[in-house]
Residue, then its C-alpha position, 0 to 999 in steps of 0.5 A: x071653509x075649506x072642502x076636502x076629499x077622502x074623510x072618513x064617515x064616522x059610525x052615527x050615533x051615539x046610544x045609552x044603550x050598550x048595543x056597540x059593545x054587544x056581541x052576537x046572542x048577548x041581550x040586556x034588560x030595561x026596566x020599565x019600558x015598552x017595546x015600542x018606547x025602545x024601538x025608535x031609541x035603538x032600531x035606527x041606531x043600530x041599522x045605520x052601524x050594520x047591527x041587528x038587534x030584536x027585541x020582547x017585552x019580557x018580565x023578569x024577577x017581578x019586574x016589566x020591561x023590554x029585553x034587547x038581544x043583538x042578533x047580527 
């Protein structure tokens, strides 16, 4: 195996949510879900990539869910 120097760390993480493509005051919904089932999905993603996001459980046209704004 051969060690080598000065290779750049990729950003870690993929997510299905859009969060890289996000810019600064955007937000999505997802329905049906919790904060707390999105948090653990998104947060740890997202801070490892230098991005802020918040989120609220939110009800919009009837239906429950969470919605995710990206804040830096």
């Amino acid at each position: 195996m051969k060690v080598e120097k000065n290779i750049s760390i990729p950003p870690s993480g993929k997510s299905k949510y859009p969060i890289f493509s996000m810019k600064i005051g955007e937000s999505f919904f997802v329905e049906g879900k919790i904060v707390s089932q999105i948090w653990g999905a998104i947060v740890p993603t997202a801070k490892r990539n230098g991005i802020e996001v918040t989120m609220r459980s939110v009800v919009e046209k009837k239906k429950s869910g969470v919605r995710i704004w990206r804040t830096k």
